[in-house]
N, CA, C and O atoms as a Maestro MAE file, in Angstrom:
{
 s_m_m2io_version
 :::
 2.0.0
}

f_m_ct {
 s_m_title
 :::
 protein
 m_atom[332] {
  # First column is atom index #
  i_m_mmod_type
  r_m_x_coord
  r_m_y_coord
  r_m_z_coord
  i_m_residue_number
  s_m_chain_name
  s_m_pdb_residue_name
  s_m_pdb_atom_name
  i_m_atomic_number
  :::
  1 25 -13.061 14.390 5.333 1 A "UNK " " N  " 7
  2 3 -11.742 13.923 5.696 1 A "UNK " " CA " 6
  3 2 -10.736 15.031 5.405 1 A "UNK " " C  " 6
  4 15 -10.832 15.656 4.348 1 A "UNK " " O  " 8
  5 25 -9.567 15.368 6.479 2 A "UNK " " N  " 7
  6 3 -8.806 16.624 6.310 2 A "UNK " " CA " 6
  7 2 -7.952 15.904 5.460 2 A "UNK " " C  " 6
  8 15 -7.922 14.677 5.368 2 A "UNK " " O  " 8
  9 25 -7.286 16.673 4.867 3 A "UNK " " N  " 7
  10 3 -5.303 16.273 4.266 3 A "UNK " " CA " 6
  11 2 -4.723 15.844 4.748 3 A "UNK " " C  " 6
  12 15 -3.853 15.209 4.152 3 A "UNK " " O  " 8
  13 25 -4.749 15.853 6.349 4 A "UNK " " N  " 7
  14 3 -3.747 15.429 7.213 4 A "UNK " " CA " 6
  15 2 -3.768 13.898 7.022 4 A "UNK " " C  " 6
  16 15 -2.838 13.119 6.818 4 A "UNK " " O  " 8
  17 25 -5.385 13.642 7.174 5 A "UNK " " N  " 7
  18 3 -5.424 12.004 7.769 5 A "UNK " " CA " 6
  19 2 -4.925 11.257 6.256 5 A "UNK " " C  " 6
  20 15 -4.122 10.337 6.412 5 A "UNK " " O  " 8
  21 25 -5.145 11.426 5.473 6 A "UNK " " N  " 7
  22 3 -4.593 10.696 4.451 6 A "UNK " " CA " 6
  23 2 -3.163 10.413 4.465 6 A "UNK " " C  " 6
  24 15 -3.200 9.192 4.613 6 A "UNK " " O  " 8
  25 25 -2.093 10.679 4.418 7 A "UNK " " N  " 7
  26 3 -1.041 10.363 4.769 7 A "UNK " " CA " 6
  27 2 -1.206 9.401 6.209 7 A "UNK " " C  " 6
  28 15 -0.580 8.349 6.080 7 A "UNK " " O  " 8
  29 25 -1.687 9.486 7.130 8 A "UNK " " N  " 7
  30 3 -1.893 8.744 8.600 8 A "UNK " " CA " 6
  31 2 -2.218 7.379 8.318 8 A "UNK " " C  " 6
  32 15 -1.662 6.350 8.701 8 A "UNK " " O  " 8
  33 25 -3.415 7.582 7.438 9 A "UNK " " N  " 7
  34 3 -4.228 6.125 7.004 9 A "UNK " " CA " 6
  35 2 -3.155 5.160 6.312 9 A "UNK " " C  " 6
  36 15 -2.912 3.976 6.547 9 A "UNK " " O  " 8
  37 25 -2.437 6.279 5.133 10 A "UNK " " N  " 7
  38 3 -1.546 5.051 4.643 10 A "UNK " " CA " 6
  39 2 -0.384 5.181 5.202 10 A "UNK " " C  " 6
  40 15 0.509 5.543 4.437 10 A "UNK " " O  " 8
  41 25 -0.088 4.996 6.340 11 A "UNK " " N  " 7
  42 3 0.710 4.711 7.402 11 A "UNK " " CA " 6
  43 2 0.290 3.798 8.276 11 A "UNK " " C  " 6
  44 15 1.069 3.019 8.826 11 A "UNK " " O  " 8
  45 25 -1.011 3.812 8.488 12 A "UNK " " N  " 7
  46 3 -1.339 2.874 9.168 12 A "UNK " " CA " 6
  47 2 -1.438 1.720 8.466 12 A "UNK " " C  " 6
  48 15 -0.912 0.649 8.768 12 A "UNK " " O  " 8
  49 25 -2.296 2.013 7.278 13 A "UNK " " N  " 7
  50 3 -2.288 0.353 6.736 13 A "UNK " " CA " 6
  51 2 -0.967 0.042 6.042 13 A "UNK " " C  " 6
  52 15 -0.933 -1.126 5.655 13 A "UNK " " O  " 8
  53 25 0.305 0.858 5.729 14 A "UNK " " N  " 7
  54 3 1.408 -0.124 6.147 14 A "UNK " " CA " 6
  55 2 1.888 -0.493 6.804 14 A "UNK " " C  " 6
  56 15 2.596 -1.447 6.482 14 A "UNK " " O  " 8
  57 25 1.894 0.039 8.507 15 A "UNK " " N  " 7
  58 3 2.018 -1.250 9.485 15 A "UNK " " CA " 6
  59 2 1.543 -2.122 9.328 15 A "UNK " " C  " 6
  60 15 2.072 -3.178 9.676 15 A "UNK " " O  " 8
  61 25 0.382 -2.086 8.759 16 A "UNK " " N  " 7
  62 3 -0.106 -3.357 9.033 16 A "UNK " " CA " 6
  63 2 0.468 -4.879 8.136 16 A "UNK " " C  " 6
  64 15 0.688 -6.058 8.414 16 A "UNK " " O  " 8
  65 25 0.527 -4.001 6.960 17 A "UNK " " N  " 7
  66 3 1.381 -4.824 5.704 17 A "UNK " " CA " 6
  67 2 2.243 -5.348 6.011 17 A "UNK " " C  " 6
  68 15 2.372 -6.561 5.843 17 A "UNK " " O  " 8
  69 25 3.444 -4.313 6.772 18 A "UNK " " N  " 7
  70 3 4.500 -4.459 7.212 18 A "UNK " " CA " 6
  71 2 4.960 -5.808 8.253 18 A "UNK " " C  " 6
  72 15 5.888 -6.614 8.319 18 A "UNK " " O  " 8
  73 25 3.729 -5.504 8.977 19 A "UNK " " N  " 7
  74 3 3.844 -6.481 9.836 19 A "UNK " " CA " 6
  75 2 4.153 -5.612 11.243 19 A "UNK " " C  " 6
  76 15 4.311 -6.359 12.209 19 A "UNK " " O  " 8
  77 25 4.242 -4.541 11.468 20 A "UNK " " N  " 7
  78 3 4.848 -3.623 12.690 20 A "UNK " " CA " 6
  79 2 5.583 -2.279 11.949 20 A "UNK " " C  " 6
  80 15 5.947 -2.229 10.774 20 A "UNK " " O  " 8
  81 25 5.711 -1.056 13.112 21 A "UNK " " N  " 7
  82 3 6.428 -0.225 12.948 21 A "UNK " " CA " 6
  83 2 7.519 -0.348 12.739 21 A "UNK " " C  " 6
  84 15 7.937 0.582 12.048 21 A "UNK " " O  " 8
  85 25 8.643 -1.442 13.128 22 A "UNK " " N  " 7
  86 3 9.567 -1.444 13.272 22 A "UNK " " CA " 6
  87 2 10.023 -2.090 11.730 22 A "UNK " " C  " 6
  88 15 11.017 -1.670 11.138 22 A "UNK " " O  " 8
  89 25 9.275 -3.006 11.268 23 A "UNK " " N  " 7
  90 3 9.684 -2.781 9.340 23 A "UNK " " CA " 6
  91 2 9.573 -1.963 9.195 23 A "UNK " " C  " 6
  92 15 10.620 -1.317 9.175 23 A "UNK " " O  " 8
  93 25 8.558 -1.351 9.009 24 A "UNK " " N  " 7
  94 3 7.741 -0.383 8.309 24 A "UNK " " CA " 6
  95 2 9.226 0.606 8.049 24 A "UNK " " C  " 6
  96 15 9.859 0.926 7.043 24 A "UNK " " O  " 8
  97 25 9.399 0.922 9.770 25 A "UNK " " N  " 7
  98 3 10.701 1.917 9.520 25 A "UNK " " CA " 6
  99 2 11.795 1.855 9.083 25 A "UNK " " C  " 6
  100 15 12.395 2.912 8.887 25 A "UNK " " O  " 8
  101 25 12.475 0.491 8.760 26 A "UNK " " N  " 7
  102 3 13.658 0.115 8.192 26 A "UNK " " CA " 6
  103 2 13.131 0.026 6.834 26 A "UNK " " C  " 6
  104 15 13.984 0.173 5.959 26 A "UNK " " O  " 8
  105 25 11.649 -0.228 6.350 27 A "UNK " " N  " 7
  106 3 11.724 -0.002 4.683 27 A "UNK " " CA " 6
  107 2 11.234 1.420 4.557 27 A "UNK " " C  " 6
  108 15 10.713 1.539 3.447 27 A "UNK " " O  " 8
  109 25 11.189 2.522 5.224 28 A "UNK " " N  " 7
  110 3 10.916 3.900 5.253 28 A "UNK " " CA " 6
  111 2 12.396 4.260 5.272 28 A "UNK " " C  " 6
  112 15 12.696 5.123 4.447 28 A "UNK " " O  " 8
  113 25 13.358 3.808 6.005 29 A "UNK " " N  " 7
  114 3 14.391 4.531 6.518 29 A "UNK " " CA " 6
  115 2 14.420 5.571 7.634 29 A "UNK " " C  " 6
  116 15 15.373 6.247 8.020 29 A "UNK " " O  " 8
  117 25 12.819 5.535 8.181 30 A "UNK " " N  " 7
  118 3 12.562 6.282 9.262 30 A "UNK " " CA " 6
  119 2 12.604 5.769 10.686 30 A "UNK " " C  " 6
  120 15 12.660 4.548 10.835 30 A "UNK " " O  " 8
  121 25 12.579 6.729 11.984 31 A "UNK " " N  " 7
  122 3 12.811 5.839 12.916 31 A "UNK " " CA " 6
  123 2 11.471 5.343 13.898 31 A "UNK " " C  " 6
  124 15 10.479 6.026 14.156 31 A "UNK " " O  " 8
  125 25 11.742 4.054 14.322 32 A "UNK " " N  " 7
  126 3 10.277 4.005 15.321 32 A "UNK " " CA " 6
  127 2 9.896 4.844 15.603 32 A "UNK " " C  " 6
  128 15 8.718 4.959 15.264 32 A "UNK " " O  " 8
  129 25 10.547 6.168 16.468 33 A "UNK " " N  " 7
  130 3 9.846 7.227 16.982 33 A "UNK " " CA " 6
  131 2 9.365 8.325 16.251 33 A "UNK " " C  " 6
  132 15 8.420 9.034 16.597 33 A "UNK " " O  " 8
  133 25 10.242 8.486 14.921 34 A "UNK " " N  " 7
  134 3 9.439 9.408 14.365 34 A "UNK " " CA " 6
  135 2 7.917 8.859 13.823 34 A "UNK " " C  " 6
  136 15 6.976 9.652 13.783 34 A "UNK " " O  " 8
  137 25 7.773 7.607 13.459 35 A "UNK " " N  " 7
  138 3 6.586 6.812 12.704 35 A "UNK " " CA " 6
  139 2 5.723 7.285 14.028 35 A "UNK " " C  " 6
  140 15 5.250 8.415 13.908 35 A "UNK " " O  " 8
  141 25 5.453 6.642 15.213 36 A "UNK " " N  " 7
  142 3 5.011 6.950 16.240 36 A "UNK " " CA " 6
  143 2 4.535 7.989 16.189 36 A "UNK " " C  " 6
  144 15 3.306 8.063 16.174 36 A "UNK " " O  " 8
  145 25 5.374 9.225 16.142 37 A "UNK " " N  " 7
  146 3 5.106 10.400 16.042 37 A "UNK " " CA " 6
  147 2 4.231 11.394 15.153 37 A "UNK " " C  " 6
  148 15 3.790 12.502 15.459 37 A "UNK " " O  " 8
  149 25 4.077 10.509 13.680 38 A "UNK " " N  " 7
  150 3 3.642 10.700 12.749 38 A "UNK " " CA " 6
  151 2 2.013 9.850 12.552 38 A "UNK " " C  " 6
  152 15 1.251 10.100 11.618 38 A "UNK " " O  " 8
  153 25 1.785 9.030 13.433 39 A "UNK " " N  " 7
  154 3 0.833 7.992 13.532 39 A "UNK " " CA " 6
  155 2 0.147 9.183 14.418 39 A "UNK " " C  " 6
  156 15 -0.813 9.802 13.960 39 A "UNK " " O  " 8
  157 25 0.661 9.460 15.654 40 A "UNK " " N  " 7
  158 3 -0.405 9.923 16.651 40 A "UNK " " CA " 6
  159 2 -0.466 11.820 15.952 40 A "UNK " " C  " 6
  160 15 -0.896 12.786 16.582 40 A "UNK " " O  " 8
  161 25 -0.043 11.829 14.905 41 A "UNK " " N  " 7
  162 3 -0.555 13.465 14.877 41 A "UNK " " CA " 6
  163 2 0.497 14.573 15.445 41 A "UNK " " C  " 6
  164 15 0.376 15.793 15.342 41 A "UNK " " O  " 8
  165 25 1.388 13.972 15.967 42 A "UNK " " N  " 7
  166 3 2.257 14.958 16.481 42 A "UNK " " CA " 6
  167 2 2.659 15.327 15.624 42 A "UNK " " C  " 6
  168 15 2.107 16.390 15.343 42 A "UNK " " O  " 8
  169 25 3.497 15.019 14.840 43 A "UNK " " N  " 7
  170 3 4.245 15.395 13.845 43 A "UNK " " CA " 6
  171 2 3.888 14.850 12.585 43 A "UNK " " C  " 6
  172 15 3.514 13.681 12.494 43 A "UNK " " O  " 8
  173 25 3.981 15.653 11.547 44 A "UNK " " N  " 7
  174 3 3.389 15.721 9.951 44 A "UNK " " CA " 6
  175 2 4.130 14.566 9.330 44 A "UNK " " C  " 6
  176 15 5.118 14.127 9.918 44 A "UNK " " O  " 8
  177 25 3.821 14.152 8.438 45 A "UNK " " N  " 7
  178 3 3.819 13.111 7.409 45 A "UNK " " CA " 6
  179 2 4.881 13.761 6.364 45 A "UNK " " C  " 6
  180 15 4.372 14.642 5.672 45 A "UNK " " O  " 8
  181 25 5.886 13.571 6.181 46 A "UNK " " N  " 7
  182 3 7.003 14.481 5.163 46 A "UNK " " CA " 6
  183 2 6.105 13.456 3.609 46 A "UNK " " C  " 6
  184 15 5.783 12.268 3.573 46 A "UNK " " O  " 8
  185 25 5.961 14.488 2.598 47 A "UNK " " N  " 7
  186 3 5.740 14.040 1.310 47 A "UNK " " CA " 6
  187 2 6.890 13.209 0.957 47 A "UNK " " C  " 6
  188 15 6.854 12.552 -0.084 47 A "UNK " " O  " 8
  189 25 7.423 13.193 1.362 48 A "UNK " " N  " 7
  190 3 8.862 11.831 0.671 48 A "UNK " " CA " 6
  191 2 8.192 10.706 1.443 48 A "UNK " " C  " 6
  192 15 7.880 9.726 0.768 48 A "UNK " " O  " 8
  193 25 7.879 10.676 2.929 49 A "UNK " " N  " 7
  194 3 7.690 9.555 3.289 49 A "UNK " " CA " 6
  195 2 6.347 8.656 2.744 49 A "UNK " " C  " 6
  196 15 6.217 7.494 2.360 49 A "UNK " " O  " 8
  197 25 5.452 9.770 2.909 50 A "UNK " " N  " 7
  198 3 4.201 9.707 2.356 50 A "UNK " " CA " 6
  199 2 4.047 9.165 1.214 50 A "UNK " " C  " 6
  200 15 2.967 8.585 1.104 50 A "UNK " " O  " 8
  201 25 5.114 9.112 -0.215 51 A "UNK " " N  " 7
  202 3 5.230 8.732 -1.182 51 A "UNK " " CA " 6
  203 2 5.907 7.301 -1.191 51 A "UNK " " C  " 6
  204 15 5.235 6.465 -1.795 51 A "UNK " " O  " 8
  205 25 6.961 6.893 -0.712 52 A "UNK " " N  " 7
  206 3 7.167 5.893 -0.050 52 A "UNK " " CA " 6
  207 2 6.469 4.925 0.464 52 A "UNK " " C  " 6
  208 15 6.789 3.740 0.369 52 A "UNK " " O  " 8
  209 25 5.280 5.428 1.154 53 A "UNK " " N  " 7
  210 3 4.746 4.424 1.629 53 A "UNK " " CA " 6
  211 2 3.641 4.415 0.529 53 A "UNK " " C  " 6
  212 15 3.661 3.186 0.458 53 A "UNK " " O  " 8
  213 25 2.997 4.649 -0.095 54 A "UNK " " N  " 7
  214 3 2.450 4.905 -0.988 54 A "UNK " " CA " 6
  215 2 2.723 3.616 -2.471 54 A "UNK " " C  " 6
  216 15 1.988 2.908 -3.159 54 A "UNK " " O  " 8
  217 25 4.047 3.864 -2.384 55 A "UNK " " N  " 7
  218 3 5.287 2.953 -3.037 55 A "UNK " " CA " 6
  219 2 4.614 1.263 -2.395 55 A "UNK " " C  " 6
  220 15 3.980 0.356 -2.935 55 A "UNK " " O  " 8
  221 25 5.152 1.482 -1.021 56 A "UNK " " N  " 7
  222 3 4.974 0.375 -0.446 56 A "UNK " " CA " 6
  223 2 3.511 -0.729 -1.127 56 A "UNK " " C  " 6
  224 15 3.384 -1.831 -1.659 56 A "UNK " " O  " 8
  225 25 2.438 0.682 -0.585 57 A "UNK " " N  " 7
  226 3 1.341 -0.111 -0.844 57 A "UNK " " CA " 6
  227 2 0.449 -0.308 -1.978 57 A "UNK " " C  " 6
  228 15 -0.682 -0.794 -1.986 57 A "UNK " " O  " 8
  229 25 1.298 0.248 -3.130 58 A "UNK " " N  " 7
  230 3 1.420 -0.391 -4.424 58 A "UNK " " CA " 6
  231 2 1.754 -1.262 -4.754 58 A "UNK " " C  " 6
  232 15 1.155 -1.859 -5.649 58 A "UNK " " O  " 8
  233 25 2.920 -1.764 -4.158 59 A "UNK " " N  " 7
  234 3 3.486 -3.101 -4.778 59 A "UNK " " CA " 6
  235 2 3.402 -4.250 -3.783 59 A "UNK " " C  " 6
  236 15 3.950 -5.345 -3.907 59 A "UNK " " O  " 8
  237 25 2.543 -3.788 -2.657 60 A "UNK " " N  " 7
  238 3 1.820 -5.072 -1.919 60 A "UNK " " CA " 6
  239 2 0.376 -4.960 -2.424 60 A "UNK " " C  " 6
  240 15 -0.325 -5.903 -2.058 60 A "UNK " " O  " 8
  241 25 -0.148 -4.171 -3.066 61 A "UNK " " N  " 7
  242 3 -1.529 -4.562 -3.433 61 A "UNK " " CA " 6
  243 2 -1.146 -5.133 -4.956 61 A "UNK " " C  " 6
  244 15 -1.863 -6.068 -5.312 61 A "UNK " " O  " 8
  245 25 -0.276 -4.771 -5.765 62 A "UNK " " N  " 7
  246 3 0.332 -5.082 -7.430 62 A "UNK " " CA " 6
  247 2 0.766 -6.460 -7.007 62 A "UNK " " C  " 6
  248 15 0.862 -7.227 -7.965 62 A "UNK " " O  " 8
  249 25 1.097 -7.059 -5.671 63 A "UNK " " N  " 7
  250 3 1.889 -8.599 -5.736 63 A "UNK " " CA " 6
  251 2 0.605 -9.621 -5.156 63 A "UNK " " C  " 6
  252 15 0.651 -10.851 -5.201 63 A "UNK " " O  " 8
  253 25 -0.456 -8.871 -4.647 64 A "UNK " " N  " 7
  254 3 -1.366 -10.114 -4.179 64 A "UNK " " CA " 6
  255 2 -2.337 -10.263 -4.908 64 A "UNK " " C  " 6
  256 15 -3.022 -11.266 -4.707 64 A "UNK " " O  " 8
  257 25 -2.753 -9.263 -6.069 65 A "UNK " " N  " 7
  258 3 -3.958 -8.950 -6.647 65 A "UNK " " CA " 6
  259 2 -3.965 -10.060 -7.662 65 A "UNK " " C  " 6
  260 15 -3.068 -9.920 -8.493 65 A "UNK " " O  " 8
  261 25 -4.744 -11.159 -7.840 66 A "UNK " " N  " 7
  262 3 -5.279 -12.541 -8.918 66 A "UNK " " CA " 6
  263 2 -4.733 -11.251 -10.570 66 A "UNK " " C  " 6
  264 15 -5.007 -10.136 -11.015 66 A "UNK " " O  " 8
  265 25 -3.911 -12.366 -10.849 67 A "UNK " " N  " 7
  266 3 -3.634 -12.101 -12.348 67 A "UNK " " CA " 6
  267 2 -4.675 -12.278 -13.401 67 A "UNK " " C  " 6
  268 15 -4.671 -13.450 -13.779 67 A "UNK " " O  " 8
  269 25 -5.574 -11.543 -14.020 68 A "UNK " " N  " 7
  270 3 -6.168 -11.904 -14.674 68 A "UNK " " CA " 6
  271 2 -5.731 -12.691 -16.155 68 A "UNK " " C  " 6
  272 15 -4.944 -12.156 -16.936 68 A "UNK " " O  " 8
  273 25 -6.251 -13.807 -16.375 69 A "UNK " " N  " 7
  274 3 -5.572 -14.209 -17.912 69 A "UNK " " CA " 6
  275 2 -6.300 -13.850 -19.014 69 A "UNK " " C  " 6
  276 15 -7.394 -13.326 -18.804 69 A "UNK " " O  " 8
  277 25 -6.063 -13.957 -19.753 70 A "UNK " " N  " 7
  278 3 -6.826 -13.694 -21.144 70 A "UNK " " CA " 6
  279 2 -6.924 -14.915 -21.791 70 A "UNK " " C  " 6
  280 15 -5.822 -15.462 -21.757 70 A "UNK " " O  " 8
  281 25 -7.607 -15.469 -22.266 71 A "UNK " " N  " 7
  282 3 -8.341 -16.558 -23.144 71 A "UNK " " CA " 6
  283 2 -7.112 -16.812 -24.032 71 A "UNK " " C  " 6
  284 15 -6.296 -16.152 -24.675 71 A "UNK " " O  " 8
  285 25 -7.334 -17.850 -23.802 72 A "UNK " " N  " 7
  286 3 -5.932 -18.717 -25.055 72 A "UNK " " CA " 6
  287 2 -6.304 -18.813 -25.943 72 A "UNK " " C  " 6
  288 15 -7.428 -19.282 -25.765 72 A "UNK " " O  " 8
  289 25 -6.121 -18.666 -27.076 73 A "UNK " " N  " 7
  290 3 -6.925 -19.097 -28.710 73 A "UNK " " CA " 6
  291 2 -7.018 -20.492 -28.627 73 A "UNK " " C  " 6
  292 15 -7.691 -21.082 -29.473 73 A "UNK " " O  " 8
  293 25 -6.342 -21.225 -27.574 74 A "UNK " " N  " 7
  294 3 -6.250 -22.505 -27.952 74 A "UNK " " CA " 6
  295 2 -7.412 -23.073 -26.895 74 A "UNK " " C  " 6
  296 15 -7.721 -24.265 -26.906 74 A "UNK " " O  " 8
  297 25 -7.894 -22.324 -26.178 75 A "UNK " " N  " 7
  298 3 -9.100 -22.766 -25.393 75 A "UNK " " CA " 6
  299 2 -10.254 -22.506 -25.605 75 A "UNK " " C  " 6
  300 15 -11.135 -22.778 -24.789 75 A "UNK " " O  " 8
  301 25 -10.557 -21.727 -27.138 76 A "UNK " " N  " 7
  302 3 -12.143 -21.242 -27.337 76 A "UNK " " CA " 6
  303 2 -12.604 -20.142 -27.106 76 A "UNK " " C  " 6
  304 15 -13.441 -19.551 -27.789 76 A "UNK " " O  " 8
  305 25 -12.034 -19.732 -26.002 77 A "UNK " " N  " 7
  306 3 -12.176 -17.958 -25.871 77 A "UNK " " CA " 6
  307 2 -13.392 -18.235 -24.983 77 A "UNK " " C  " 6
  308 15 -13.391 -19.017 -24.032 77 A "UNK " " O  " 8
  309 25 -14.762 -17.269 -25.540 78 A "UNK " " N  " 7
  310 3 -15.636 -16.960 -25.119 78 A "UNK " " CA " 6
  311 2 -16.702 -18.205 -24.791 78 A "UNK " " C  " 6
  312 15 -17.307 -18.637 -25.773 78 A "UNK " " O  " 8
  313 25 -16.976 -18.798 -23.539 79 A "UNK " " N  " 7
  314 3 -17.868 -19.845 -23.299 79 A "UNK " " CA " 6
  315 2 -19.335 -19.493 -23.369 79 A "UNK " " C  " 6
  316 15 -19.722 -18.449 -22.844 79 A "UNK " " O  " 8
  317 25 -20.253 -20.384 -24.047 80 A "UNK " " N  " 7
  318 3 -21.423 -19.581 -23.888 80 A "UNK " " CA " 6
  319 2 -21.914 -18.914 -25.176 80 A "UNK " " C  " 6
  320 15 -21.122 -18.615 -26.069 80 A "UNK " " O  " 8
  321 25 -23.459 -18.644 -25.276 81 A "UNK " " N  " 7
  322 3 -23.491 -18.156 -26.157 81 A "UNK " " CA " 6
  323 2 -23.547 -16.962 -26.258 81 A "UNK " " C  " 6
  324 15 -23.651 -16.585 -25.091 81 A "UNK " " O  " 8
  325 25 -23.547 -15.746 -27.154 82 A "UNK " " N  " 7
  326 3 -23.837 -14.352 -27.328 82 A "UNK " " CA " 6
  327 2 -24.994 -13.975 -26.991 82 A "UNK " " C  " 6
  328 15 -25.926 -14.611 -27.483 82 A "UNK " " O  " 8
  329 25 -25.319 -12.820 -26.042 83 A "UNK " " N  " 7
  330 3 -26.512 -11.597 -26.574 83 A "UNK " " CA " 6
  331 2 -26.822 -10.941 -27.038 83 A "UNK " " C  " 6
  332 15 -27.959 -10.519 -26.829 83 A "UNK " " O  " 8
  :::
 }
 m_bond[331] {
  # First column is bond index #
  i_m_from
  i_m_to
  i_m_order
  :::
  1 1 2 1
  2 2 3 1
  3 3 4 2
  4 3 5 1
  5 5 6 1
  6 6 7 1
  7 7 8 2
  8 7 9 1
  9 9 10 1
  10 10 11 1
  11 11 12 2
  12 11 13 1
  13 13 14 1
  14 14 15 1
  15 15 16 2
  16 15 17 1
  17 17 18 1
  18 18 19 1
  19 19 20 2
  20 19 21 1
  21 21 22 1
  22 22 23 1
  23 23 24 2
  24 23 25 1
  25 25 26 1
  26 26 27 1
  27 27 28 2
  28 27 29 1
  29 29 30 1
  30 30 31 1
  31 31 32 2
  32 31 33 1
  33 33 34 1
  34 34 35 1
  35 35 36 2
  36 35 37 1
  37 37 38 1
  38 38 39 1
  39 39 40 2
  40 39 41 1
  41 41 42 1
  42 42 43 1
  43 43 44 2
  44 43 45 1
  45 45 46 1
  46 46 47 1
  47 47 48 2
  48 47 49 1
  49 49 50 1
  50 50 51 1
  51 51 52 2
  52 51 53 1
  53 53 54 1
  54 54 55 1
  55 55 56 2
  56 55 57 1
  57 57 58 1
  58 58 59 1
  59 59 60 2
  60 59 61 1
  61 61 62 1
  62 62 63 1
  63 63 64 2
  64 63 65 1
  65 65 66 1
  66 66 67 1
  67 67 68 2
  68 67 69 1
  69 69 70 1
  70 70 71 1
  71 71 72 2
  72 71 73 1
  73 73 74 1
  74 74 75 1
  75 75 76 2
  76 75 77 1
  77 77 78 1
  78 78 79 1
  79 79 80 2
  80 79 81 1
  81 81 82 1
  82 82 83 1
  83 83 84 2
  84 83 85 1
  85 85 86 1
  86 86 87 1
  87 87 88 2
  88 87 89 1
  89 89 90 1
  90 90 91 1
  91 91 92 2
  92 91 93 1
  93 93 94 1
  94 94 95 1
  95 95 96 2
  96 95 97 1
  97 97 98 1
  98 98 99 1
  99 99 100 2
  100 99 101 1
  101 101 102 1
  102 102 103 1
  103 103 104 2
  104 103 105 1
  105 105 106 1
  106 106 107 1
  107 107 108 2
  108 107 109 1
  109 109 110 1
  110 110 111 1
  111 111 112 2
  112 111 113 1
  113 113 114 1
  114 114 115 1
  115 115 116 2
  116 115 117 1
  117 117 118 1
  118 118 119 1
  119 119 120 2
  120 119 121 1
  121 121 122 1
  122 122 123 1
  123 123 124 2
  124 123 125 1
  125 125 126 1
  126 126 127 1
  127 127 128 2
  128 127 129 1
  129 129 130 1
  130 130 131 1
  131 131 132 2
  132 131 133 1
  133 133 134 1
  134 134 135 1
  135 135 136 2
  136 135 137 1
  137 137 138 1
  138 138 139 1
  139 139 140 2
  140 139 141 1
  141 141 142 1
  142 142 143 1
  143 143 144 2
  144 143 145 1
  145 145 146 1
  146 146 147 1
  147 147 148 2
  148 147 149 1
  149 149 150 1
  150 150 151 1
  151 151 152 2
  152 151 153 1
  153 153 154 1
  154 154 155 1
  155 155 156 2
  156 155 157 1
  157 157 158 1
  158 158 159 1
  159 159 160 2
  160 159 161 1
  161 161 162 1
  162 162 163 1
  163 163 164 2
  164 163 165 1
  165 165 166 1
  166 166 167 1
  167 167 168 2
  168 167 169 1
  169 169 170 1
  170 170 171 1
  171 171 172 2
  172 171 173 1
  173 173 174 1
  174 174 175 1
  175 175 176 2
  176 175 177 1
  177 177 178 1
  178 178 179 1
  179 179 180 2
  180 179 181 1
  181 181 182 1
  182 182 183 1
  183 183 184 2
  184 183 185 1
  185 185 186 1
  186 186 187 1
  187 187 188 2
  188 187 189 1
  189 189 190 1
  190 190 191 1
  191 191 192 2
  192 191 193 1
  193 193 194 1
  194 194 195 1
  195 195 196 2
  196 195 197 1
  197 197 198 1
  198 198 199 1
  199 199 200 2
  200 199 201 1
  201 201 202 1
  202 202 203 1
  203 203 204 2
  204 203 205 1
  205 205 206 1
  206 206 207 1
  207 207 208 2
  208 207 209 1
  209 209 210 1
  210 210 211 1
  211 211 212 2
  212 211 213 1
  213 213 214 1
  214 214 215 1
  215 215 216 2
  216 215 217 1
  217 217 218 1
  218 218 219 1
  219 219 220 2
  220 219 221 1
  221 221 222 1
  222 222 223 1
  223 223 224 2
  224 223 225 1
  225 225 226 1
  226 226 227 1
  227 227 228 2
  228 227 229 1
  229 229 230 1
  230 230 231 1
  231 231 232 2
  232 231 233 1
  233 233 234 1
  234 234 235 1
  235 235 236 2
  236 235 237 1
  237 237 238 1
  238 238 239 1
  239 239 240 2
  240 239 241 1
  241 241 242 1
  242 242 243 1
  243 243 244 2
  244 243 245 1
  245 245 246 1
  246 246 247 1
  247 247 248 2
  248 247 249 1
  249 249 250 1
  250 250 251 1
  251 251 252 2
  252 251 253 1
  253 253 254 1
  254 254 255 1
  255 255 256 2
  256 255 257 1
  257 257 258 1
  258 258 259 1
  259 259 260 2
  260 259 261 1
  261 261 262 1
  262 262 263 1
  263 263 264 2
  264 263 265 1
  265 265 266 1
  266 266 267 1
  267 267 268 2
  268 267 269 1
  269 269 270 1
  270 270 271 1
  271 271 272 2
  272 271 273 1
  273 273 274 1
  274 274 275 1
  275 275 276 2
  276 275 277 1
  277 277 278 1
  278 278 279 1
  279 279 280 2
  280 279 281 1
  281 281 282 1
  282 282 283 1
  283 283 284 2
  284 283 285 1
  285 285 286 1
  286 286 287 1
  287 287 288 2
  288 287 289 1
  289 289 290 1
  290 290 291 1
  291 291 292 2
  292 291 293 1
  293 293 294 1
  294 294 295 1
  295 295 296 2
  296 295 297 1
  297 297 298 1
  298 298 299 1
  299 299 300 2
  300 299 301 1
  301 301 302 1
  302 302 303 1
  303 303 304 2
  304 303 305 1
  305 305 306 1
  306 306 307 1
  307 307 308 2
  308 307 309 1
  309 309 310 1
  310 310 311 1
  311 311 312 2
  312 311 313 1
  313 313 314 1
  314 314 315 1
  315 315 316 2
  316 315 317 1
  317 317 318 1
  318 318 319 1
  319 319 320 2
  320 319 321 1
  321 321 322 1
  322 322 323 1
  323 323 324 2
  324 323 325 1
  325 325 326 1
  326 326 327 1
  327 327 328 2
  328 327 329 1
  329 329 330 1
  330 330 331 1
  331 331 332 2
  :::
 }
}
């Protein structure tokens, strides 16, 4: 995989997050056409944006991901016996 496509990929899978280019670009601050532009290879991925979206798909994978809990003292903890 080159350098290039990495920035592309997570562009692509925040459209998808996004729901369309056209979020995507109002929470980028970029415009449909440059995203477009940046999707098909024409034009490079600026490291600001790249980080940004990056941003993005941190805190859509940090908001859907099951909270793990930790055992209540008041529930016993560990079920089961030891090995």
């Amino acid at each position: 995989m080159k350098n290039s496509e990495v920035p592309m990929m997570a562009l692509r899978r925040a459209v998808q997050l996004c729901n369309g280019l056209d979020a995507l670009g109002d929470a980028l601050s970029v415009s449909t056409e440059n995203l477009q532009r940046m999707l098909s290879g024409e034009e490079e991925v600026p490291q600001e944006v790249f980080l940004q979206t990056v941003g993005l798909l941190l805190e859509a994978t940090t908001n859907r991901a099951p909270r793990r809990s930790t055992p209540d003292s008041n529930e016993g903890g560990r079920r089961g016996p030891r090995h």
